[in-house]
C-alpha positions as CSV (number, residue, x, y, z in Angstrom):
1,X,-0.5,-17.5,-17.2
2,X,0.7,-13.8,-17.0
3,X,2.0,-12.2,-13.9
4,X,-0.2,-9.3,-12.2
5,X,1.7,-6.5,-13.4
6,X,1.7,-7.7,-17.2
7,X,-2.2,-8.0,-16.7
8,X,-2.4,-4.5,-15.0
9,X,0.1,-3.5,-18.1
10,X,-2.4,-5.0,-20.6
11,X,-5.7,-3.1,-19.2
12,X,-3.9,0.1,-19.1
13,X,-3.0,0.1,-22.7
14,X,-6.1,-0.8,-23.8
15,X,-7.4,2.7,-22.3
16,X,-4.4,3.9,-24.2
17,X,-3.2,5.5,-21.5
18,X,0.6,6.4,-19.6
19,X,1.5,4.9,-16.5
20,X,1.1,8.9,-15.5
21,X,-2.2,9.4,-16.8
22,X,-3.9,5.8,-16.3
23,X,-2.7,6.3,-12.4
24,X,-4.0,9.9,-12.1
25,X,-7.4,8.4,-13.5
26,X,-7.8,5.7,-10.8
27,X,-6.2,7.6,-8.2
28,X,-2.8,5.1,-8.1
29,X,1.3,7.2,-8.2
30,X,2.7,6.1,-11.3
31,X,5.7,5.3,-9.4
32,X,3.2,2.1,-7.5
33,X,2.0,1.6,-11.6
34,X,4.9,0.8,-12.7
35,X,6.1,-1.2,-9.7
36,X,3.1,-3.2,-9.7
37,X,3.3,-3.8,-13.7
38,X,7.5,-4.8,-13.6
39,X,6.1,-7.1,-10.8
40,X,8.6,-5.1,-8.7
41,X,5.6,-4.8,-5.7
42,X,3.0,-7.2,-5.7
43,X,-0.6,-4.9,-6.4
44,X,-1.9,-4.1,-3.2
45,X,-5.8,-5.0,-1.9
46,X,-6.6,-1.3,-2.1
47,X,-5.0,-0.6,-5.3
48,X,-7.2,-3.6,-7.0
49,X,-10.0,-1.8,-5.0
50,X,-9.4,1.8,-6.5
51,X,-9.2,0.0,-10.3
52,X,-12.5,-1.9,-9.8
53,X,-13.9,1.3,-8.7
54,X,-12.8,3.5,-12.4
55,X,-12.6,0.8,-14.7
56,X,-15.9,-2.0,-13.3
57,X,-13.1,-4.7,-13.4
58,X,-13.6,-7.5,-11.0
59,X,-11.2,-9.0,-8.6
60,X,-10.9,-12.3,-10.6
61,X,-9.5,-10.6,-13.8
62,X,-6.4,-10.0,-11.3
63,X,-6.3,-13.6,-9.5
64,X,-7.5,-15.9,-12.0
65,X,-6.1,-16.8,-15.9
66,X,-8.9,-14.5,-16.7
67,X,-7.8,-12.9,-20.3
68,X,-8.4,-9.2,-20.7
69,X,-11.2,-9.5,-23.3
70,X,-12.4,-12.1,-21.4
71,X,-13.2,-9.7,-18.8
72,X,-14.4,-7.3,-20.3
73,X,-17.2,-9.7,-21.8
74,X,-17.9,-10.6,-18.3
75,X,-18.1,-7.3,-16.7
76,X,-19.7,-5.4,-19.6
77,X,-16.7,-2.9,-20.1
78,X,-16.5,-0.4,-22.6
79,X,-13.0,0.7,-23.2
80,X,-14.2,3.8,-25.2
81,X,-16.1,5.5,-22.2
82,X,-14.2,7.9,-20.5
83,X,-12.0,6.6,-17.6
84,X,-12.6,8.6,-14.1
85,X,-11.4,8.3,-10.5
86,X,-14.7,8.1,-8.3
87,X,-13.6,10.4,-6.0
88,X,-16.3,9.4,-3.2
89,X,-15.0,10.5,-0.1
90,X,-13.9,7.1,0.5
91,X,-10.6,5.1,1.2
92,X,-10.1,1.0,1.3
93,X,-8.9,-0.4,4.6
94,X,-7.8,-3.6,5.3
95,X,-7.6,-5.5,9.1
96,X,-4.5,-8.6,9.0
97,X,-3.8,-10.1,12.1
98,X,-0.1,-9.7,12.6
99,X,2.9,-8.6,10.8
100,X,3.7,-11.7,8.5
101,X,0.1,-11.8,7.3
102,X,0.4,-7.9,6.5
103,X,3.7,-8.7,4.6
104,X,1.9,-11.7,2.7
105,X,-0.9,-9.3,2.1
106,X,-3.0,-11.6,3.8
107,X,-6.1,-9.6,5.8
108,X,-8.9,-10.9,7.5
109,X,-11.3,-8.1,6.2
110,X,-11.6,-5.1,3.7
111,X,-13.9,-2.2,3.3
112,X,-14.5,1.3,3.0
113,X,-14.8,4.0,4.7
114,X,-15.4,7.5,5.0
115,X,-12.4,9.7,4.7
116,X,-13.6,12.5,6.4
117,X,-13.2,10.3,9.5
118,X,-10.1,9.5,9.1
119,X,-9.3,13.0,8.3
120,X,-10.1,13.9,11.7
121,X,-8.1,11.5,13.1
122,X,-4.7,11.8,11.2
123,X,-5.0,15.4,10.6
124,X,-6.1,15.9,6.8
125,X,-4.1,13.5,4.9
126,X,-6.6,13.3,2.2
127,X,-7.5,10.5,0.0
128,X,-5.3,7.4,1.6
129,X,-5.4,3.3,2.3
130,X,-4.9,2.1,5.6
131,X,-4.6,-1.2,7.5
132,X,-5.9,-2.0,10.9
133,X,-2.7,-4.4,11.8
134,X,-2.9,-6.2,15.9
135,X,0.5,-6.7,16.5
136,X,1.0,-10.5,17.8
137,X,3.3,-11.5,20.9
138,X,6.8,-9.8,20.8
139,X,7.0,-9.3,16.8
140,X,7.4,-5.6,17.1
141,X,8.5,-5.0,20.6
142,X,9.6,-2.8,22.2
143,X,7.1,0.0,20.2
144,X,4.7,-2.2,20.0
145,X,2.8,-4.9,22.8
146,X,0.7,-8.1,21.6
147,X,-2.7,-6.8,21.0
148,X,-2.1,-3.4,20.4
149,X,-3.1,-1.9,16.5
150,X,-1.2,-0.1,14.4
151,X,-2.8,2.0,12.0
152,X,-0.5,1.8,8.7
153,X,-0.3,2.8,5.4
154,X,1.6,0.9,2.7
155,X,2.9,4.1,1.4
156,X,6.7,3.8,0.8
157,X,7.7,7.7,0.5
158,X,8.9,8.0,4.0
159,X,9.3,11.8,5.4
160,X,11.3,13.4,8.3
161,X,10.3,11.6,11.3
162,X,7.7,9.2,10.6
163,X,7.9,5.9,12.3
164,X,8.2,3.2,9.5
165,X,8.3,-0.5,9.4
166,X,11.2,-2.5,7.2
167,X,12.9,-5.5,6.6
168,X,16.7,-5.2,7.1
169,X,19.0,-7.8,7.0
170,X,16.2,-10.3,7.4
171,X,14.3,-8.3,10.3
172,X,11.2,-6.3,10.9
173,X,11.9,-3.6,12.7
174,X,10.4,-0.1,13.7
175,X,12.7,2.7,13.2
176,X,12.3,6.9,12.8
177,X,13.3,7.7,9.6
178,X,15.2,11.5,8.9
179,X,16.7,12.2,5.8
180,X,18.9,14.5,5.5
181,X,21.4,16.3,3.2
182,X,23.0,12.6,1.1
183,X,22.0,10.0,4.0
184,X,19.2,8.4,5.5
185,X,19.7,7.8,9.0
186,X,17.3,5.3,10.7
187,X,17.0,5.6,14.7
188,X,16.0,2.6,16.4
189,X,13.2,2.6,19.4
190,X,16.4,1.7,21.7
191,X,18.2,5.2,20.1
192,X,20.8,3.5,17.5
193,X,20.9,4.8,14.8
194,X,21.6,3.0,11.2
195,X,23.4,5.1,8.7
196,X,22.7,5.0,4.5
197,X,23.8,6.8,1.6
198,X,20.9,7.6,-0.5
199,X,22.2,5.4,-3.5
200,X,22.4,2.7,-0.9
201,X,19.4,2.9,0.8
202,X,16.6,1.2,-1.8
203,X,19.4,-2.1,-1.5
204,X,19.4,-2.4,1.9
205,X,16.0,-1.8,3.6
206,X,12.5,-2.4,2.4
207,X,10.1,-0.1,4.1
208,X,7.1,-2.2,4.7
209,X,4.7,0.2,5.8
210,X,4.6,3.5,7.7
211,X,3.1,4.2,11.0
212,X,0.3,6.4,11.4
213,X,-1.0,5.6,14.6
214,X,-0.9,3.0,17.6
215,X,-3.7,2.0,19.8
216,X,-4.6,-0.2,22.4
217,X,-8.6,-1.3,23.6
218,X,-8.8,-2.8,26.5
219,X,-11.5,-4.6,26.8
């Protein structure tokens, strides 16, 4: 059975298209393309979401045996029509129930919704994914209580001073994240802060996801 990324790799070149142009079509970086196709990051919900949406692809192509020309039988697909990104003022978000099930990419729900809401909430980011995450117990203390939401987005190009979740040296942490000049420097909630060369950085820490927005409903 093929991996993901060889079966993403296998409908992209039947559109005949770059990793560039094939992710500017369904609204995907080419650097997530070709991460997802060399199997480097496993495809995320949304992503599968944003491919179904240009290309009429189901879900199952992706999570079954499923062979390409096999779904496009099933799902009446004709490779000749143009290819576009339905820009419909929409983004895919996702609610997991606690860090391990983000990681695992396991979520209790996904759906759409409008973008122009979420515009007005974190300040015209444009077209983006999000996940609802409820933070369980102590996992991500102390930023983060049991019961409170982060809003995150699996987006890995961290800038100056966002707050990011990674795995380092087995842990999930929250950190700030400031690059500058040839290091990275990560600052702990407690004010440490963890020092990188840029070559060194991609070896040592995994940025899970990065913060956009904490809240807490009591209810």
């Amino acid at each position: 059975m093929k991996t993901i990324g060889e079966k993403l790799r296998d409908l992209r070149n039947a559109y005949g298209l770059s990793q560039r142009e094939f992710g500017e079509k369904v609204g995907i970086t080419k650097g997530s393309i070709n991460s997802y196709e060399n199997n480097v990051n496993s495809i995320t919900q949304g992503a599968k979401w944003k491919i179904l949406q240009a290309t009429g692809i189901g879900f199952e192509y992706f999570d079954s045996d499923m062979t390409l020309s096999e779904a496009f039988k099933k799902y009446n697909i004709d490779i000749n029509k143009k290819l576009e990104f339905k820009k419909i003022e929409e983004s895919i978000c996702a609610i997991c129930d606690g860090v391990k099930n983000y990681i695992d990419g396991k979520y209790l729900e996904t759906f759409n919704i409008k973008s122009l809401f979420l515009n007005h909430l974190f300040d015209g980011m444009g077209y983006f994914d999000l996940c609802f995450l409820k933070v369980k117990h102590n996992e991500l203390e102390p930023y983060a209580k049991n019961g409170d939401i982060l809003v995150v987005s699996s987006n890995k190009n961290a800038e100056n001073g966002d707050k990011i979740i990674i795995n380092y040296k087995e842990n999930i942490l929250i950190v700030q994240y400031f690059h500058e000049f040839d290091k990275i420097i990560l600052k702990t909630m407690s004010g440490e802060e963890i020092k990188f060369y840029n070559s060194e950085f991609s070896d040592c820490v995994d940025i899970l996801a990065i913060i956009k927005g904490k809240f807490y409903f009591e209810v």
